[in-house]
VEXVOGU-564866 format. One record per residue: residue in one letter; x, y, z of N, C-alpha, C, CB in turn. Coordinates in pm, whole numbers, plus 50000, padded with zeros to 5 digits. Glycine has a CB too. Example, Ala and Ser with C-alpha at 12.3 -4.5 7.8 and 13.67 -1.06 7.14 Angstrom:
BEGIN
A513194943150780512304955050780513204967050780511314955350905
S512854977550708513674989450714512905000350787514084994050572
// end
This chain:
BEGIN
X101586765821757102086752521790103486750121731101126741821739
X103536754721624105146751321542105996761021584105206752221365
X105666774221643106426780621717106966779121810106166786821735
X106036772021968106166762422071107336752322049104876755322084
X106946745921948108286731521933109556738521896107996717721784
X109516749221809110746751921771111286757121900110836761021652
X110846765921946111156773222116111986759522197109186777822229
X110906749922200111506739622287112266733822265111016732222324
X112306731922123113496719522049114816730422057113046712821834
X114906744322001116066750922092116446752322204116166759522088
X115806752222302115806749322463116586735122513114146748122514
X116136727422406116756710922419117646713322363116106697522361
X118096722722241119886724522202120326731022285120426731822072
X120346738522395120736747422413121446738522545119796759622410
X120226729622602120486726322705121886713022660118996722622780
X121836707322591122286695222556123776701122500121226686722447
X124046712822441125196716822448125806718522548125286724722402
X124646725822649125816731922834126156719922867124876740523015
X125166704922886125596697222907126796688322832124756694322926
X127246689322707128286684922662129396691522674128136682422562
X129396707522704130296716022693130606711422855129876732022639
X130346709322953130036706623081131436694323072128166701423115
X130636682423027131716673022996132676675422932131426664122946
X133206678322814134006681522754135216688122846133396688222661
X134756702722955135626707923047136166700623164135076717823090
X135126686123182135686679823301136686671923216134596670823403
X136616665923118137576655523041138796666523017136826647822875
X138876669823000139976680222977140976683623124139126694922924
X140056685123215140446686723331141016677423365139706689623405
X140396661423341141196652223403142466647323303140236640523446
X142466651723198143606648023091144666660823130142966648222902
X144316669623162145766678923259146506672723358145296691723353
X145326670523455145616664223583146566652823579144406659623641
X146036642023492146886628423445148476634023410146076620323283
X148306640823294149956648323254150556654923378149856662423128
X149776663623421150826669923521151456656323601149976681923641
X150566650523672150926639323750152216628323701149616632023762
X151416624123559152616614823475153906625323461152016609023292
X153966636923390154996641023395156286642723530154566650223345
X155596640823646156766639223727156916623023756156606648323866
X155866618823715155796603423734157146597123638154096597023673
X157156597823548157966597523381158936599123357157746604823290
X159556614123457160376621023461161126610023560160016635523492
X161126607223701161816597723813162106583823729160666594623963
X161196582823649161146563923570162366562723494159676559723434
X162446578223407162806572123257164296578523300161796579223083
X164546594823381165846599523423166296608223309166876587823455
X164956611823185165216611723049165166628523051164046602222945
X165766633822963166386650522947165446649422889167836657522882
X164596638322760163936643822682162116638622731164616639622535
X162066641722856160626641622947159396648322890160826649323087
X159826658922861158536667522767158166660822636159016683722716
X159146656722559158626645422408158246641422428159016637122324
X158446627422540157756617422579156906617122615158016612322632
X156506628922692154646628322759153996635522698154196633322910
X154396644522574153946648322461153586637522370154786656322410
X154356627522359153836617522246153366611822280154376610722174
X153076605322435151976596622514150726600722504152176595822654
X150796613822497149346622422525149136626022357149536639822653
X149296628022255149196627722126148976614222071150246633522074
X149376602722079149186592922049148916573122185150346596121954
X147906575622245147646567022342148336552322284146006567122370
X147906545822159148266535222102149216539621995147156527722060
X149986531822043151426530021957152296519621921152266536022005
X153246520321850154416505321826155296516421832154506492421655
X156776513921901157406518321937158366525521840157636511422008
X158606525121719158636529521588157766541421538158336518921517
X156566542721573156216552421560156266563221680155236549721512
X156386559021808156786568121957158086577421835157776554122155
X158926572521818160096572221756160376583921650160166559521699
X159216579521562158856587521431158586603221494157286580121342
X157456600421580156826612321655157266623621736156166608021726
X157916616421834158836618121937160096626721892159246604521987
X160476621021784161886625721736162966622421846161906642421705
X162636611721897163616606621997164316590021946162666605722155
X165726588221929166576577421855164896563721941169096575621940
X165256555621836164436539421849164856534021989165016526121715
X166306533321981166826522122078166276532022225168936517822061
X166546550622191165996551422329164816551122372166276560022377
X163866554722262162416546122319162116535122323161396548022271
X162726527622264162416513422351162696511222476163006502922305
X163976516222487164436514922640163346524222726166176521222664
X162946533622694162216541722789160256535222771162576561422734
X160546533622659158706526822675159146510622732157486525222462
X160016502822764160096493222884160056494422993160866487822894
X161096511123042160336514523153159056519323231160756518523171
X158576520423127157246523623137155876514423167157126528823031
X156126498623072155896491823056156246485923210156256489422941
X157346485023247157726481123363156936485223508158966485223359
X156906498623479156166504023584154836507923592156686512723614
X154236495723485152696497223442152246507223394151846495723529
X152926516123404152206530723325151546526623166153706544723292
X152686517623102151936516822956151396497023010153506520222760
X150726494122882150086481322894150586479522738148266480422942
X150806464322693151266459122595150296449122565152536455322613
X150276448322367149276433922314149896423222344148936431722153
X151316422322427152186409422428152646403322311151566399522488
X152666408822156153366402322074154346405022063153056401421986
X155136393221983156736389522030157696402721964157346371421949
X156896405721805157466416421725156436427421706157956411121590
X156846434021675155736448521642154636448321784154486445621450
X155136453021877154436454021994153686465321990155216453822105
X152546467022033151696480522057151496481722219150056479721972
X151846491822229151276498022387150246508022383152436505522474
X149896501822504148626512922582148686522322666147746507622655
X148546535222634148446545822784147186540022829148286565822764
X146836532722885145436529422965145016541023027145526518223080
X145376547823106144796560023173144186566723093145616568323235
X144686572322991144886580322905143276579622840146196576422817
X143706564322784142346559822711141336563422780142146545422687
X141186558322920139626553923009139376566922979139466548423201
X140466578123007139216592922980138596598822858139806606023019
X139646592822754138996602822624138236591322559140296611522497
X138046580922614136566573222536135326568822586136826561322483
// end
C-alpha cells in the first residue's frame, strides 16, 4: 500500500511538472512574440538608435518611474522621458497619472507573466 501511494504521488509529480513545464514554454513563447512585435512597434514610435535598450528595459522591468528606465537603460533622463511619452502616447505603456514620480505600465507585458 505505501508503495502504491508513493508510485502515484510520483506519477502526480511527474505529471504536474509536464504540465507546468507545458506552461512555462507557452509564456515564454508569448513574451518573444510580444518583443519581436514591440520591437518593430518601438522602433517606428520612438525613431530611437537606442531601440534594443529600450525593449530590453521594458521587458526587464514592466513597472517603472522613468528615472529608473534611465538608471537601467543607460539611456540620458530627458531621452527617456521623451521616449516613454511616446509610448505612453501610443498606449503601449499605461501610467498611475501622478503629477510627479510617475510609474508606467507595460500592460502587455504584465497580463502574461502574472
Amino acid at each position: 500500500n505505501n508503495q502504491r501511494t508513493i508510485k502515484e504521488q510520483s506519477k502526480n509529480n511527474q505529471r504536474t511538472i509536464k504540465e507546468q513545464s507545458k506552461k512555462n514554454i507557452a509564456t515564454l513563447k508569448d513574451i518573444n512574440n510580444l518583443y519581436e512585435t514591440y520591437k518593430e512597434t518601438i522602433a517606428a514610435i520612438t525613431k530611437s538608435q537606442k531601440i534594443i535598450q529600450i525593449i530590453d528595459t521594458l521587458f526587464s522591468i514592466p513597472v517603472f518611474k522613468a528615472s529608473q528606465f534611465s538608471q537601467i537603460s543607460g539611456i540620458p533622463l530627458k531621452t527617456c522621458e521623451r521616449n516613454i511619452r511616446q509610448l505612453y502616447e501610443a498606449e503601449i505603456l499605461h501610467s498611475d497619472n501622478q503629477e510627479k514620480q510617475r510609474t508606467y505600465f507595460f500592460k502587455e507585458l504584465l497580463a502574461i507573466i502574472q
